[in-house]
C-alpha positions in Angstrom: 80.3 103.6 118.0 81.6 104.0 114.5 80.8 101.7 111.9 79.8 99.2 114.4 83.0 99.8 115.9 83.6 100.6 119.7 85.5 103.9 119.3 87.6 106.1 121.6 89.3 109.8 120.7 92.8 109.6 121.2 95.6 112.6 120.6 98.7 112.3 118.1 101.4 115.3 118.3 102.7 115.2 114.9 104.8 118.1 113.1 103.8 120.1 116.5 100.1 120.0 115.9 98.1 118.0 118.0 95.6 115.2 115.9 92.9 114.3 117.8 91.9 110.4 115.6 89.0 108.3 116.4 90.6 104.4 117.2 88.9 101.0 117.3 88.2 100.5 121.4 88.6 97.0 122.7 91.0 96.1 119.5 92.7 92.9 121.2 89.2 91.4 121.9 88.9 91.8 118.2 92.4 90.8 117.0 93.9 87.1 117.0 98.0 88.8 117.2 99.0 85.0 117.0 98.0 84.6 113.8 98.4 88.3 112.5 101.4 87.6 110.2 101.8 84.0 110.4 98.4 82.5 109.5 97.4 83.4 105.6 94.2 82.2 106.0 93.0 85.1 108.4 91.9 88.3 107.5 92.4 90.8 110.7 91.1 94.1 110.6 94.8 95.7 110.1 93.2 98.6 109.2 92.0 99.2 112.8 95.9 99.3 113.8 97.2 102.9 114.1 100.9 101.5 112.7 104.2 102.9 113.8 104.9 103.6 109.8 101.7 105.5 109.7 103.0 107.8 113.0 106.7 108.0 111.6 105.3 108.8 108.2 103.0 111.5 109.6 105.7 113.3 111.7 108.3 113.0 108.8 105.5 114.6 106.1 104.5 116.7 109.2 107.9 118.3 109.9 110.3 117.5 106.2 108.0 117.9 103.0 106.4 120.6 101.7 102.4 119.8 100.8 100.6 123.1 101.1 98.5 123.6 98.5 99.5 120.1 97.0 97.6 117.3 96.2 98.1 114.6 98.4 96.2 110.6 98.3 96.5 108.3 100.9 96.2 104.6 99.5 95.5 101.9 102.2 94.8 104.8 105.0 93.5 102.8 107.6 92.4 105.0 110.4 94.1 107.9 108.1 96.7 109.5 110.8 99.0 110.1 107.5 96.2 111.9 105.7 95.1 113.9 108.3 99.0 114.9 109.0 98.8 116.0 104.9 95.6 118.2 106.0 96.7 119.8 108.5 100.0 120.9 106.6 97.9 122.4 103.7 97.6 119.6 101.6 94.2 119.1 99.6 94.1 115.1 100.5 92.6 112.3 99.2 92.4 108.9 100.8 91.2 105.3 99.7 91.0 102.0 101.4 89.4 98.9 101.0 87.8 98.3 104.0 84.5 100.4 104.8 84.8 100.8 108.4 88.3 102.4 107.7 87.0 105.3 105.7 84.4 105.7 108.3 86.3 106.1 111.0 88.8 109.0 108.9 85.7 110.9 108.3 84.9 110.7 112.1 88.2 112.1 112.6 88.1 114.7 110.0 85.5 116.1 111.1 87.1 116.1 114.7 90.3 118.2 113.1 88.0 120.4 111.2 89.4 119.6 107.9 88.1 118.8 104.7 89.2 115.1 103.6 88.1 113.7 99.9 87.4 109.7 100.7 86.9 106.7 98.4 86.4 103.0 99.4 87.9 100.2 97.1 91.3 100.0 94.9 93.4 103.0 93.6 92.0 101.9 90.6 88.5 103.7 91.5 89.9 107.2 91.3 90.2 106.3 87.2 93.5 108.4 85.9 93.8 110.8 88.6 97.3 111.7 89.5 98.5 114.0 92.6 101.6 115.7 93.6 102.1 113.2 96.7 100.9 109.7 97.1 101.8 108.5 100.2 101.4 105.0 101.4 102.3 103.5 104.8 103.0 99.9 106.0 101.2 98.4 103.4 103.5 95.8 101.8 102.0 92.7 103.1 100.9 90.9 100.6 104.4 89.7 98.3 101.8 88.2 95.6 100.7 91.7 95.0 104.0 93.8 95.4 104.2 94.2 91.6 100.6 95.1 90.5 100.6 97.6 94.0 103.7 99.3 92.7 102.3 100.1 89.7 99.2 101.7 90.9 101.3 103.6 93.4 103.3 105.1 90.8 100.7 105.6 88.3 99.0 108.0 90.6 101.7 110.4 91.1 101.5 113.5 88.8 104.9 114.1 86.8 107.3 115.9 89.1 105.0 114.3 92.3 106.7 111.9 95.0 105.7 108.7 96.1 106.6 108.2 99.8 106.4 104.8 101.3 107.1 103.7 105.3 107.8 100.3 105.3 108.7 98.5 109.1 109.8 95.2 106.6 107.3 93.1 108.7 107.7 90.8 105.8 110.6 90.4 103.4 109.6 93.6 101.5 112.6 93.3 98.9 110.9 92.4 96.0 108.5 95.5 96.3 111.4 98.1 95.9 113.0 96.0 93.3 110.0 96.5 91.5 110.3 100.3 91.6 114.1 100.0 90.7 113.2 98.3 87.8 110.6 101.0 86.7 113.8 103.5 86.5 113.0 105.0 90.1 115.6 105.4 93.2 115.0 106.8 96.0 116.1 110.6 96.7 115.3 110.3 100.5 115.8 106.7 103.0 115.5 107.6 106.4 115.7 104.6 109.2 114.2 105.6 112.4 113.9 103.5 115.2 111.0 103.3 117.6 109.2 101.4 120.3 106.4 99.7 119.5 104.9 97.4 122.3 108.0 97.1 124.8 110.2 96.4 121.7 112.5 98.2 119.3 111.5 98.5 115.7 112.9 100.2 112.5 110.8 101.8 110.4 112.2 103.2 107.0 110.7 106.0 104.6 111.7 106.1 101.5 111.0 108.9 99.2 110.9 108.8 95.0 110.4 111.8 92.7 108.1 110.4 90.1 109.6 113.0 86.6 108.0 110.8 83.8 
């Protein structure tokens, strides 16, 4: 049990390392899917969900981006499969989410990867004016209300000459989140698509990257 949670060890190859990360066992007894994006009025655990951005965001940090020695955050980590990627590569990482039982469950897993993981529960906001040389955020654009006050934290966390990455599967119409960062000067130097399977069905994921020079 973590965190009151029903817990199980699974393994993650990512960037040829294997991640061993401690999931939420049990999840669908737990999870009404029916209502996951449709209902507004529920609140799921969606941090319990090891996401197909987080995996594709992992592997592409994992195997494309340089982040040893680097300062790394984490922002929304969920179970933290992105963070502990950044770890494992070198990176001295950081990682914040809202949810308790989130940050719990990172720690287990930290501790099962033998790696050293700084870890904050609430808003970016918390961490005051610290900035890093990667803030790295995955499938976290959900809330459209919120796009513009989220893109702003994002990018006020990245250290001048830092990149924000973000891997966005467009579950909702997401549009209005990057047109925020266009019109905050940034474009993105990297946009990869990749497509995956996710439960029986195909999926695109896309992972942008933005170097942050102000």
């Amino acid at each position: 049990m973590i965190a009151g949670w029903p817990a199980r060890l699974e393994t993650e190859k990512i960037g040829g390392r294997d991640i061993r990360i401690h999931t939420a066992a049990d999840l669908e007894s737990r999870l009404d899917r029916s209502r996951l994006l449709h209902d507004e009025s529920y609140s799921p655990p969606y941090w319990a969900l090891l996401w197909s951005g987080s995996r594709e965001l992992a592997r592409y940090l994992g195997e494309s981006a340089e982040l040893r020695g680097r300062s790394a955050l984490e922002v929304g980590c969920g179970l933290g499969l992105v963070a502990l990627a950044a770890a494992l590569a070198g990176a001295r990482v950081t990682a914040i989410d809202r949810d308790p039982a989130a940050i719990e469950f990172l720690r287990a897993s930290a501790l099962e990867n033998e790696v050293a993981i700084e870890t904050w529960v609430g808003e970016p906001s918390v961490l005051g004016e610290r900035r890093f040389d990667a803030v790295m955020a995955a499938e976290l654009l959900y809330d459209r209300a919120g796009f513009g006050d989220l893109a702003a934290a994002l990018v006020a966390a990245v250290a001048p000459g830092g990149w924000l990455w973000i891997a966005d599967a467009e579950r909702v119409d997401t549009r209005s989140f990057f047109e925020v960062l266009a019109r905050m000067g940034l474009a993105p130097a990297i946009d990869e698509v990749r497509e995956v399977r996710e439960e029986g069905s195909r999926i695109q994921v896309r992972i942008r990257g933005y170097r942050v020079t102000r």
